[in-house]
ZASE-258125 format. One record per residue: residue in three letters; x, y, z of N, C-alpha, C in turn. Coordinates in pm, 1 decimal, m for minus. Example, Ala and Ser with C-alpha at 12.3 -4.5 7.8 and 13.67 -1.06 7.14 Angstrom:
<recs>
(rec 'ala'; (1319.0; m569.0; 780.0); (1230.0; m450.0; 780.0); (1320.0; m330.0; 780.0))
(rec 'ser'; (1285.0; m225.0; 708.0); (1367.0; m106.0; 714.0); (1290.0; 3.0; 787.0))
</recs>
This chain:
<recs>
(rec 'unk'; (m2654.3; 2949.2; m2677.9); (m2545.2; 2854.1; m2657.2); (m2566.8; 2730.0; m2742.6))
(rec 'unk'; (m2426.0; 2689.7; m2814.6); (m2485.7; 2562.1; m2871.1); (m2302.6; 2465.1; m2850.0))
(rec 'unk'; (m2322.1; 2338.3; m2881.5); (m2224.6; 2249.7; m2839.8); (m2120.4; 2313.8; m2978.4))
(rec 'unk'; (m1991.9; 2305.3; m2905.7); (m1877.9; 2327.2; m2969.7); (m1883.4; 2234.6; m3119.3))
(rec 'unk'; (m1811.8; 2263.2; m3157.9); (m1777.7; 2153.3; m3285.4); (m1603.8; 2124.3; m3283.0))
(rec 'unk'; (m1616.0; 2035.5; m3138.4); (m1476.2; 1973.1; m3106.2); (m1467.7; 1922.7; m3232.2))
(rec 'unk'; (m1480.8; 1833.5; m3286.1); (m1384.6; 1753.2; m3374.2); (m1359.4; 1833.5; m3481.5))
(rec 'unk'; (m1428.2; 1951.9; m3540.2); (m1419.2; 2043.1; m3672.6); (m1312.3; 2129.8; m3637.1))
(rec 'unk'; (m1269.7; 2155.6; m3519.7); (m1186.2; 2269.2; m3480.2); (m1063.5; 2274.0; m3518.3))
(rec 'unk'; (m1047.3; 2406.9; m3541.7); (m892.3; 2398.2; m3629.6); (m779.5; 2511.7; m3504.7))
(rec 'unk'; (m826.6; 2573.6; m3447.4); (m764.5; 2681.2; m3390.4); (m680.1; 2566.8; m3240.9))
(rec 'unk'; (m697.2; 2436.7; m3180.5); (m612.8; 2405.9; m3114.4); (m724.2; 2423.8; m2953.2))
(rec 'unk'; (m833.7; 2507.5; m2964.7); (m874.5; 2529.0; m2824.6); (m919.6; 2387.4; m2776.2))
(rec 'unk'; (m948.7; 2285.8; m2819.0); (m1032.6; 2163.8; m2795.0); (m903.5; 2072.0; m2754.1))
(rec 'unk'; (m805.4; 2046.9; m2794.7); (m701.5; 1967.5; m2831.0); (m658.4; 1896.4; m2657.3))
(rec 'unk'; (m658.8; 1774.4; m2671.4); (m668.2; 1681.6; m2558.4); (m802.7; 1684.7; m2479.2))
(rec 'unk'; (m907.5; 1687.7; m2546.7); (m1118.1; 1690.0; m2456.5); (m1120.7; 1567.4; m2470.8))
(rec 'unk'; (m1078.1; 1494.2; m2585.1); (m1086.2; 1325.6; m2539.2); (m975.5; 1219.6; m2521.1))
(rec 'unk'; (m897.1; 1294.0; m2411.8); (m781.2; 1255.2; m2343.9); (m876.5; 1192.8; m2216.6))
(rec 'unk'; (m834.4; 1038.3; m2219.4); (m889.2; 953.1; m2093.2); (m794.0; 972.9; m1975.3))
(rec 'unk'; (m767.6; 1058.9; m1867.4); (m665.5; 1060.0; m1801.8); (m668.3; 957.8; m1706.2))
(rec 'unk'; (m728.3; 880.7; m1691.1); (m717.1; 775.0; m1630.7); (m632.0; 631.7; m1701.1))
(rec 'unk'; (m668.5; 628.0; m1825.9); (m501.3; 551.4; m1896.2); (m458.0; 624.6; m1986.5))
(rec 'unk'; (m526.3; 742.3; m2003.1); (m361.7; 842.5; m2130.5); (m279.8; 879.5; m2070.4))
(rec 'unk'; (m291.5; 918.2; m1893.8); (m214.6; 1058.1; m1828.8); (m70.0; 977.0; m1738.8))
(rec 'unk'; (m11.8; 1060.7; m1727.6); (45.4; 1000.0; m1632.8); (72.6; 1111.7; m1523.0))
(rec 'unk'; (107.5; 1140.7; m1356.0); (63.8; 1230.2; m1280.0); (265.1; 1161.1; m1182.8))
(rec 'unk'; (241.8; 1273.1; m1079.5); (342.7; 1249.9; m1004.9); (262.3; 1208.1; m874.8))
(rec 'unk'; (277.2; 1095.2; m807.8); (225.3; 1047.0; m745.5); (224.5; 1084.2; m579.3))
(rec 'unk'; (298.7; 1122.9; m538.7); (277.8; 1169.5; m424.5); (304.3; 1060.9; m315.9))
(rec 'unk'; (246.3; 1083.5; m184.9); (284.1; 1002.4; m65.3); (189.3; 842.0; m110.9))
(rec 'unk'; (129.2; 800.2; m205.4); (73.1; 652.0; m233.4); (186.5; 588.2; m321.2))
(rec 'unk'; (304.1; 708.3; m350.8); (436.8; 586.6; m375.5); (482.2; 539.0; m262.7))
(rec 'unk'; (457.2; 592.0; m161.4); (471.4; 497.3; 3.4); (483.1; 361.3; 38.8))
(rec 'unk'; (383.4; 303.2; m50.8); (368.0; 187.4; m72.0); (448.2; 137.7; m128.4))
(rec 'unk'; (515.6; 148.3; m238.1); (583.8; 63.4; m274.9); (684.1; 49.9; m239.5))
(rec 'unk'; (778.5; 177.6; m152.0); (865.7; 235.1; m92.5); (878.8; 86.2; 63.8))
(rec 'unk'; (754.4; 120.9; 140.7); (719.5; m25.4; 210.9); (713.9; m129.0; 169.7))
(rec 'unk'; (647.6; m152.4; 92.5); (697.1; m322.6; 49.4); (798.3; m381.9; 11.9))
(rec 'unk'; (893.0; m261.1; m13.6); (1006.6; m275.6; m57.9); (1094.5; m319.4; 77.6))
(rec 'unk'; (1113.3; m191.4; 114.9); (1182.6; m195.4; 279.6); (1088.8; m370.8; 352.4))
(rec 'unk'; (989.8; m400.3; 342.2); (985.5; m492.2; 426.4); (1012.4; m625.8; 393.0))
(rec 'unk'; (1017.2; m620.6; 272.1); (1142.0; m774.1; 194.1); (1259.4; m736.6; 185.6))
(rec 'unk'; (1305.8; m658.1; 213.0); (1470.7; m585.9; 181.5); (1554.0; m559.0; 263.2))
(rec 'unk'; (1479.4; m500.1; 386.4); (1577.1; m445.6; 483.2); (1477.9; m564.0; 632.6))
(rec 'unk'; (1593.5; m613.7; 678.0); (1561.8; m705.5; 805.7); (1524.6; m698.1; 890.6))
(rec 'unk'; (1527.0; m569.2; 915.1); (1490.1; m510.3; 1104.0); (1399.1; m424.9; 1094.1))
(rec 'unk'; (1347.4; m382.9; 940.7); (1285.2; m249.2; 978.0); (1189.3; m221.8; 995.3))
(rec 'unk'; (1098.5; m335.7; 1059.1); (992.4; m318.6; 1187.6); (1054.3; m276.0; 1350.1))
(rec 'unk'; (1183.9; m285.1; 1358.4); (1257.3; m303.5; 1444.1); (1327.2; m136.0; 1455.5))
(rec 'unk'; (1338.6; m94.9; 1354.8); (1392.0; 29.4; 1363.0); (1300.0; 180.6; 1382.6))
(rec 'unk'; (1360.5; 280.3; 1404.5); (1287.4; 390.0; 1479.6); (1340.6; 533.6; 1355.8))
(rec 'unk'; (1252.1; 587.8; 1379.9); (1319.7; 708.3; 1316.6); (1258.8; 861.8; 1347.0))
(rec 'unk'; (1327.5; 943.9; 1365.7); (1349.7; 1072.8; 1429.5); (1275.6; 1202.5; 1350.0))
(rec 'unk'; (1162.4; 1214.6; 1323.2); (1101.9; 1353.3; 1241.5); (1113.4; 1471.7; 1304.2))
(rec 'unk'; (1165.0; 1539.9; 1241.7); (1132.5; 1674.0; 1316.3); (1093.5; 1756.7; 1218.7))
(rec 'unk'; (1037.1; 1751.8; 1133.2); (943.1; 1843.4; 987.4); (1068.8; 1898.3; 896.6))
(rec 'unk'; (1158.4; 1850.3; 933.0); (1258.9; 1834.1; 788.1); (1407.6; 1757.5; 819.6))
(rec 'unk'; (1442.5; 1753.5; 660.8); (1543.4; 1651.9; 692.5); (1635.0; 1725.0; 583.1))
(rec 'unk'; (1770.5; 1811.2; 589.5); (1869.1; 1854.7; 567.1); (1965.5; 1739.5; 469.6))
(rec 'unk'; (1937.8; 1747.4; 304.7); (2023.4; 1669.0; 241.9); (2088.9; 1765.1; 134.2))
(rec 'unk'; (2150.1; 1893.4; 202.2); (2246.5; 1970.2; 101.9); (2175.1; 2058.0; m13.0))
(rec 'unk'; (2141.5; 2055.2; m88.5); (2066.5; 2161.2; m168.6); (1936.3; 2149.8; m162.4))
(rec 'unk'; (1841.0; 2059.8; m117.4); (1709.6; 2060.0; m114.4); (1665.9; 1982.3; 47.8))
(rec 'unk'; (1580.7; 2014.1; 95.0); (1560.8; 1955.2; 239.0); (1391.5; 1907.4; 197.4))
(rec 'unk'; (1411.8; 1794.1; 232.3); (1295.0; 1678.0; 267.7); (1210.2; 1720.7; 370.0))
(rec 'unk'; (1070.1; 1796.6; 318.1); (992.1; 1825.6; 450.9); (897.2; 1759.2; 513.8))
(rec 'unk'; (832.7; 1771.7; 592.8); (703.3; 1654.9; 624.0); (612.9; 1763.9; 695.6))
(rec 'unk'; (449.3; 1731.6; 653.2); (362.6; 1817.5; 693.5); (350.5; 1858.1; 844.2))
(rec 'unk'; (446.6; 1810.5; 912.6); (458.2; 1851.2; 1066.9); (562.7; 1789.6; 1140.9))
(rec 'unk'; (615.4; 1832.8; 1259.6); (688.8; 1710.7; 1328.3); (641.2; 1603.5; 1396.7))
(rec 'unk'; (670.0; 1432.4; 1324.6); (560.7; 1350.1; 1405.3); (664.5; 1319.3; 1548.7))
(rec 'unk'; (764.2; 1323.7; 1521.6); (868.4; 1302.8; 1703.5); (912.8; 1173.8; 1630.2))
(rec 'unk'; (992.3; 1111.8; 1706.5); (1013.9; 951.8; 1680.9); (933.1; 826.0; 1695.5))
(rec 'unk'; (933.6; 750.6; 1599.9); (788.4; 647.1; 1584.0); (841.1; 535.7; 1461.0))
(rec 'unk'; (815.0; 475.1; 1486.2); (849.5; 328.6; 1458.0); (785.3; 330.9; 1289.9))
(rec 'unk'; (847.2; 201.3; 1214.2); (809.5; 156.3; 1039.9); (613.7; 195.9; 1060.9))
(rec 'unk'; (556.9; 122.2; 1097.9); (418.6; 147.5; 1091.1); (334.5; 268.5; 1122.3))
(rec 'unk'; (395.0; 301.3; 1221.3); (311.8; 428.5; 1324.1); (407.1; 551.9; 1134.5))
(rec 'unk'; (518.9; 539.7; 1109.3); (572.2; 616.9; 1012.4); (508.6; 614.0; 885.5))
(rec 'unk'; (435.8; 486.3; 824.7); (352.9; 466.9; 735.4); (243.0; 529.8; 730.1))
(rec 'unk'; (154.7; 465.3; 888.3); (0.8; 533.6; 855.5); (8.3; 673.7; 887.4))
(rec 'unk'; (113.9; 716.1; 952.6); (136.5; 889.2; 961.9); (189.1; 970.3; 804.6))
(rec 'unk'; (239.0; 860.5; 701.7); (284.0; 955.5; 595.9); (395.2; 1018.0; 576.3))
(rec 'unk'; (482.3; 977.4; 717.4); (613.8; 1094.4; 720.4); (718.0; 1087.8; 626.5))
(rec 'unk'; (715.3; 1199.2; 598.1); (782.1; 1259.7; 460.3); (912.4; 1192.2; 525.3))
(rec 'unk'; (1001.4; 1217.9; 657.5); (1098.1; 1212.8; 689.5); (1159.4; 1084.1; 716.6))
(rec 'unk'; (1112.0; 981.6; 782.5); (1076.3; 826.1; 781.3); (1120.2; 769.4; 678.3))
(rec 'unk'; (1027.9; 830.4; 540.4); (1040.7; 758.1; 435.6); (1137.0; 763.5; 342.7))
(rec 'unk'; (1239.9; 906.3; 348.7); (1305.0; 945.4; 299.9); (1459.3; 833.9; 386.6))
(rec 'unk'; (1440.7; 836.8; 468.5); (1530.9; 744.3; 532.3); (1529.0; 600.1; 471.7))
(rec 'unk'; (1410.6; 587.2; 494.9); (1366.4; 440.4; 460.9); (1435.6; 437.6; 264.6))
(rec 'unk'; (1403.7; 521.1; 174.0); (1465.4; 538.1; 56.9); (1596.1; 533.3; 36.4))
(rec 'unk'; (1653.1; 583.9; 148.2); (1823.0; 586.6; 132.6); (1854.4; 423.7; 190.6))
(rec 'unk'; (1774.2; 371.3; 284.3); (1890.8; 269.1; 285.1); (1849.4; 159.3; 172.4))
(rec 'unk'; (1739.4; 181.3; 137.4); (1681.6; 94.8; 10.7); (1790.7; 147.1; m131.5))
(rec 'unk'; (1817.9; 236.1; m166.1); (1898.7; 270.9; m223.5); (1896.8; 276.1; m392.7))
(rec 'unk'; (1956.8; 325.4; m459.8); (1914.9; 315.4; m626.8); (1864.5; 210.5; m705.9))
(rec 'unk'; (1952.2; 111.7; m648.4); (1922.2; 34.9; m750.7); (1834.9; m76.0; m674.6))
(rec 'unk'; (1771.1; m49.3; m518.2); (1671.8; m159.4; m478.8); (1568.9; m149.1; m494.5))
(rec 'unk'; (1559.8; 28.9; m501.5); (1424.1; 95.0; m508.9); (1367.0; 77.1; m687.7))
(rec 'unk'; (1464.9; 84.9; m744.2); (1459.1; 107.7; m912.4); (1372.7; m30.3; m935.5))
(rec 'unk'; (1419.3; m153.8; m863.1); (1418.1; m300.7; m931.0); (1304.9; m322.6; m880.7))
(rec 'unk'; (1201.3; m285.6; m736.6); (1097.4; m331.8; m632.1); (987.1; m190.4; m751.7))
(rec 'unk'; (1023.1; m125.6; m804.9); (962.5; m25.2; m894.4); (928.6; m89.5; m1046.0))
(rec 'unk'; (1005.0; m153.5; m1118.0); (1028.3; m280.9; m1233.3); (947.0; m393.8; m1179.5))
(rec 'unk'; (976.3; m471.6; m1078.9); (903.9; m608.5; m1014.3); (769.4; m530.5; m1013.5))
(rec 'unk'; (693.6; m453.5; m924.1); (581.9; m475.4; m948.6); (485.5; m366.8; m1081.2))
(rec 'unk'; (566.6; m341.6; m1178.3); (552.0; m314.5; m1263.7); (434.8; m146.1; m1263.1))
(rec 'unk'; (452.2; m88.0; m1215.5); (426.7; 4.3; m1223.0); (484.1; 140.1; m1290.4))
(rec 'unk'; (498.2; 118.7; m1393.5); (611.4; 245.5; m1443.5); (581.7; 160.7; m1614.5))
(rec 'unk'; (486.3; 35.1; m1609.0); (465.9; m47.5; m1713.1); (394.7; 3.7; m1751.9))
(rec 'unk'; (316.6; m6.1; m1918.7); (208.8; m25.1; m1922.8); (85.5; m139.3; m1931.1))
(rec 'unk'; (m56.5; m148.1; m1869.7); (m135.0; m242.2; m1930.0); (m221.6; m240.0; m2020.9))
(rec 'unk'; (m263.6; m343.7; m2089.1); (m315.4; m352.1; m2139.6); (m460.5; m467.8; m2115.7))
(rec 'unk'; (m565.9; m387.1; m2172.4); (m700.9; m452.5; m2123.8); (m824.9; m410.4; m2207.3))
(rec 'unk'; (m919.5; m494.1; m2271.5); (m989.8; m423.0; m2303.8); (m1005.5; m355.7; m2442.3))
(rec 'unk'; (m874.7; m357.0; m2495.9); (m853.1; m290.6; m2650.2); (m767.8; m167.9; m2618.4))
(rec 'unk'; (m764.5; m144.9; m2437.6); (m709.3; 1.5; m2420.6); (m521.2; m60.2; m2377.6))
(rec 'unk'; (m474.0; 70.4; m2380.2); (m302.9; 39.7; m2339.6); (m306.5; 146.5; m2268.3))
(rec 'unk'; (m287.0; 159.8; m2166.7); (m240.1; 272.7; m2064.6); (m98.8; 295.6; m2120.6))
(rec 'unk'; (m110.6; 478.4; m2081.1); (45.6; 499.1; m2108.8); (159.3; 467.0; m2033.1))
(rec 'unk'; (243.1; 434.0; m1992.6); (393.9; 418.1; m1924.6); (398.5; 549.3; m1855.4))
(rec 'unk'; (467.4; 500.7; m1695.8); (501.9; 575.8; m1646.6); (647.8; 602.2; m1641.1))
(rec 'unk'; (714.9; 679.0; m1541.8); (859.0; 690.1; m1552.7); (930.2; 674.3; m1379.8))
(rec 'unk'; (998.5; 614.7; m1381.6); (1129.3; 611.5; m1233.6); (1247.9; 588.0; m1280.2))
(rec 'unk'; (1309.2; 726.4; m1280.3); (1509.6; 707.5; m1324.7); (1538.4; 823.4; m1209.2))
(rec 'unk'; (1623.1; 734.7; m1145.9); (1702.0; 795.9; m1031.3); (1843.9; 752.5; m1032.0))
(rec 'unk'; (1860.0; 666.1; m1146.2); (2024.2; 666.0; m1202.4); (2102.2; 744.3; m1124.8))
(rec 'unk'; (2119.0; 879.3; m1196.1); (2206.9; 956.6; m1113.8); (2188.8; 1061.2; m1049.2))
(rec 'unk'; (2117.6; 965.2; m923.8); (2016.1; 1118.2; m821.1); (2145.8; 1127.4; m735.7))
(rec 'unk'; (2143.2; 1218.0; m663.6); (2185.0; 1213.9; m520.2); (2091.8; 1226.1; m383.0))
(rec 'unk'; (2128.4; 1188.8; m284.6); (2029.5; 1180.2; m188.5); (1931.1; 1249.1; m136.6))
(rec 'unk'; (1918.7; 1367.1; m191.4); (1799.2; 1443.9; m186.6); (1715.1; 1393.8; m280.0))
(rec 'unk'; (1730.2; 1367.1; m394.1); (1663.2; 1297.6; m507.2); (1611.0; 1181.9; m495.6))
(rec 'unk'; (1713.5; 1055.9; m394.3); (1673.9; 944.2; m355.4); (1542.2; 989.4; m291.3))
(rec 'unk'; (1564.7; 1071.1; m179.3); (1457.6; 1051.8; m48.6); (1343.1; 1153.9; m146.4))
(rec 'unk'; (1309.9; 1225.9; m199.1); (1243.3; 1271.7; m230.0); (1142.8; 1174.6; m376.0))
(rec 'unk'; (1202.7; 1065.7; m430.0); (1197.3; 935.8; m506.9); (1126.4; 869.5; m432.1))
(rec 'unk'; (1168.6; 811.6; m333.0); (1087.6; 714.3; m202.4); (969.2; 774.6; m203.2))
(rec 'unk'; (936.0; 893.5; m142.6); (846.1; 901.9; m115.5); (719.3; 998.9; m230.5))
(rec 'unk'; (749.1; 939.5; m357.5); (672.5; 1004.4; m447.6); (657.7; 1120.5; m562.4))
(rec 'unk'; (816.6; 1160.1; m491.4); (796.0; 1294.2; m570.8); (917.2; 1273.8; m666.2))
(rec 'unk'; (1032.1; 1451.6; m677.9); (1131.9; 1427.7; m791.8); (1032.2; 1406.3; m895.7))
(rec 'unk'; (1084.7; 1298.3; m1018.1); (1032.1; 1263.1; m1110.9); (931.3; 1143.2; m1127.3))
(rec 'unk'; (940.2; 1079.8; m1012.9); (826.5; 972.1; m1028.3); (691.4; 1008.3; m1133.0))
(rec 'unk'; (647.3; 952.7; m1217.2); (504.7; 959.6; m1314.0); (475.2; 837.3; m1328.9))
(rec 'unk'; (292.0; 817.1; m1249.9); (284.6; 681.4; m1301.8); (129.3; 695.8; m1312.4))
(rec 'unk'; (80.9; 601.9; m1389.1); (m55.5; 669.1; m1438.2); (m163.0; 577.3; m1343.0))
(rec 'unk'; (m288.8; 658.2; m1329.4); (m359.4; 575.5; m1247.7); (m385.9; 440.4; m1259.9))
(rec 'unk'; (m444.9; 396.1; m1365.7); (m485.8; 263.0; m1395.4); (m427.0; 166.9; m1345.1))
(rec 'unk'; (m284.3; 213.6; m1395.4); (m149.9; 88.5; m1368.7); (m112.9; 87.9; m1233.6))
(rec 'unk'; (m145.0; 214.0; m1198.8); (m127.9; 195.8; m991.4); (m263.0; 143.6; m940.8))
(rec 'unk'; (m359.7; 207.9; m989.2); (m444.5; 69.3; m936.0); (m460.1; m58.7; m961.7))
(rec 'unk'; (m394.3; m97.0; m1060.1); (m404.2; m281.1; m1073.8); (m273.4; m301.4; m1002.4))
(rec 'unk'; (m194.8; m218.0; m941.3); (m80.8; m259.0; m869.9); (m148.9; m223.5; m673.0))
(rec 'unk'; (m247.9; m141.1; m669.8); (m293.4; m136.7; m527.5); (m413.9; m312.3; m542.8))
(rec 'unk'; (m475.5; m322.1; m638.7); (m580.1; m444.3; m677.2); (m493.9; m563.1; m624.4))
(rec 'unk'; (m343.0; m545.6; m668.5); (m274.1; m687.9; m628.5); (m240.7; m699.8; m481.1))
(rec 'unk'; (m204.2; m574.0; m415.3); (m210.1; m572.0; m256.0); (m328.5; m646.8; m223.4))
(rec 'unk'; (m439.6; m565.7; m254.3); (m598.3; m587.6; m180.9); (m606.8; m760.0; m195.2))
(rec 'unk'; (m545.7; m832.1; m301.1); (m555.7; m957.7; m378.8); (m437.5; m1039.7; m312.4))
(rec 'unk'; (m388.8; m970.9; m237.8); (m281.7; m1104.1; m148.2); (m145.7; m1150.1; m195.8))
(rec 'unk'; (m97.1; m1012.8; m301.3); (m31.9; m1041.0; m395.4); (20.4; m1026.2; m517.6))
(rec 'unk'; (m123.3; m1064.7; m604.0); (m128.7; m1117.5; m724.6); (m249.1; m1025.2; m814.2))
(rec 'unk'; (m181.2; m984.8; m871.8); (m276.7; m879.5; m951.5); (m372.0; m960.5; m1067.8))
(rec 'unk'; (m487.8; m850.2; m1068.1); (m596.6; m909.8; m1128.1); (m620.6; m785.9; m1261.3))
(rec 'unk'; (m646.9; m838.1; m1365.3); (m628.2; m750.1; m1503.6); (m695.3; m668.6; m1467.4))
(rec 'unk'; (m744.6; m532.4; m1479.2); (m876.6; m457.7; m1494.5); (m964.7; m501.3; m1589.2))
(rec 'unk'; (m1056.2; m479.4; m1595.1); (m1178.7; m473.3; m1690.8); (m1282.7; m287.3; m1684.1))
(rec 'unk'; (m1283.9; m315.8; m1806.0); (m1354.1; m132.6; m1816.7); (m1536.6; m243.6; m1818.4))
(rec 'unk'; (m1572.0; m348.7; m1873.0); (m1668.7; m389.1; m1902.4); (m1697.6; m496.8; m1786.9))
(rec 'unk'; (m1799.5; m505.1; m1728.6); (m1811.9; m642.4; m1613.0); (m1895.5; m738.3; m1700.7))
(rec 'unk'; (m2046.3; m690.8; m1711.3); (m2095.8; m776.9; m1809.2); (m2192.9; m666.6; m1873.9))
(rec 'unk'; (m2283.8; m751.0; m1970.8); (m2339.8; m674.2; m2050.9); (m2507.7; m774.4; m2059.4))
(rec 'unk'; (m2611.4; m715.8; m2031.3); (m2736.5; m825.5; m2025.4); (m2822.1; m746.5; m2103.4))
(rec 'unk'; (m2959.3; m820.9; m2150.2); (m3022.7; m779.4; m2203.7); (m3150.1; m843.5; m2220.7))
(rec 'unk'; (m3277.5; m795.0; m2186.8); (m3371.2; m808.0; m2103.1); (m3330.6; m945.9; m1943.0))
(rec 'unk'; (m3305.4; m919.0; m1863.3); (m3247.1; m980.7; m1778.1); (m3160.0; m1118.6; m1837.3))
(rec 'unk'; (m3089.8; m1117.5; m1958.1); (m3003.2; m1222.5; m1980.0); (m2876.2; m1166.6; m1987.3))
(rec 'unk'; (m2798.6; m1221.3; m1924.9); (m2646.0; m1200.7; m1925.3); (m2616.1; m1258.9; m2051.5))
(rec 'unk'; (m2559.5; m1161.5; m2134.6); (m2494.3; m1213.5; m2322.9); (m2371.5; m1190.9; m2249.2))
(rec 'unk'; (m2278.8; m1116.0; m2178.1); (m2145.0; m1120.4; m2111.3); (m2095.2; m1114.3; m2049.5))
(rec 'unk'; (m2025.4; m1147.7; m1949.1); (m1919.3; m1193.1; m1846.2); (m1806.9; m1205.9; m1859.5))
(rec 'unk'; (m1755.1; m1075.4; m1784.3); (m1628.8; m1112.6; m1822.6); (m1529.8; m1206.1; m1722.5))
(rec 'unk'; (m1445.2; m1244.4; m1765.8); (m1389.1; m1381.5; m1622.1); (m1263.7; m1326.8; m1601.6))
(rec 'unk'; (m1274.2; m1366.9; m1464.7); (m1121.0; m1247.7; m1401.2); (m978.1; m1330.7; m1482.1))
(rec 'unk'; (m883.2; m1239.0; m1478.6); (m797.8; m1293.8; m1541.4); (m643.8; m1229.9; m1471.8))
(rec 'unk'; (m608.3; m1398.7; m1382.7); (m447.2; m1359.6; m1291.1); (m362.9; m1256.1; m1319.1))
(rec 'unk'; (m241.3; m1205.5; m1314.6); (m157.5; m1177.1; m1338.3); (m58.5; m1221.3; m1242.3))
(rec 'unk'; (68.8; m1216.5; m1238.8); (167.3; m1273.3; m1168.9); (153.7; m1251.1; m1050.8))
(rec 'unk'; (227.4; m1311.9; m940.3); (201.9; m1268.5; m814.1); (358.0; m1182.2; m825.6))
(rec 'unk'; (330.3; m1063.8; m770.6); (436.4; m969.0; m765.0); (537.9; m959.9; m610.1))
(rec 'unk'; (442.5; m993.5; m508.0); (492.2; m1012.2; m370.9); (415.9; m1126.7; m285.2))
(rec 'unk'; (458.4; m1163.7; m165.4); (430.3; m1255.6; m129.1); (307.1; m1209.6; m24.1))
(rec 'unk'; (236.6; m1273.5; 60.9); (110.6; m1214.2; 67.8); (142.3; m1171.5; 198.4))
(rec 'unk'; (237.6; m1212.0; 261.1); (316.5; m1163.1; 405.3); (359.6; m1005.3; 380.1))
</recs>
């Protein structure tokens, strides 16, 4: 056995081995678009700590039905969050609606790319232009076409954890040499995207 000769290769078998999928890739995100789906609904819609909603492991929107990994019964915005329900959230998506969900998706910039480091993460994607409501609720909660790449969702979960206000990544913290710090890197703001309530 001996090491390939990735970079000499002509036949295509190697092609994307030094793809960083952590800022080249972009992935369909699944139930951790939840989040943004909530933060949305809880600056947007007025009551909806106040409101209830009805799972029963699917939800009937005409050519495609919204499922959820079980029936949770009826249960309130939070108890619907830390449970995940597919069905909840799909509700919660419709009354948030195209163009609230599109703009709370733009505001905290996730579908952006960053940049840090010398690196640029790639761009993700959210167009639900002209979904219909199976598309909405299935949008809310992660799926459809949503693509958003890790990096950029974690400096967008970093700004939750941060009260807010997102903090750049860094690939480098510091760099020392025989116990002297030659670098440090110093955190560096980014906007506050939501309020810390």
């Amino acid at each position: 056995d001996h090491m390939p000769d990735i970079l000499g290769d002509t036949s295509g078998a190697y092609s994307g081995a030094f793809v960083n999928r952590f800022t080249q890739s972009t992935y369909t995100p699944g139930s951790i678009f939840k989040i943004v789906t909530a933060a949305a609904a809880l600056e947007h819609i007025p009551d909806i700590q106040e409101q209830t909603f009805t799972c029963n492991g699917v939800l009937d929107y005409g050519n495609e039905d919204v499922t959820c990994e079980k029936a949770h019964g009826t249960l309130g915005f939070r108890e619907a969050f830390s449970r995940s329900c597919n069905c909840a959230f799909a509700e919660i998506a419709l009354q948030l609606g195209i163009d609230t969900l599109t703009s709370y998706v733009e505001k905290f910039g996730i579908t952006q790319s960053v940049s840090f480091d010398g690196i640029t993460t790639k761009s993700g994607k959210f167009d639900i232009t002209d979904a219909g409501k199976n598309q909405i609720a299935w949008s809310g909660i992660g799926q459809h076409r949503d693509l958003i790449n890790p990096c950029t969702y974690m400096t967008f979960m970093g700004a939750i954890a941060n009260g807010g206000a997102a903090v750049e990544p860094r690939i480098v913290e510091r760099v020392s040499c025989d116990g002297k710090v030659t670098y440090q890197a110093k955190p560096v703001m980014g906007e506050r995207i939501m309020s810390e309530a």
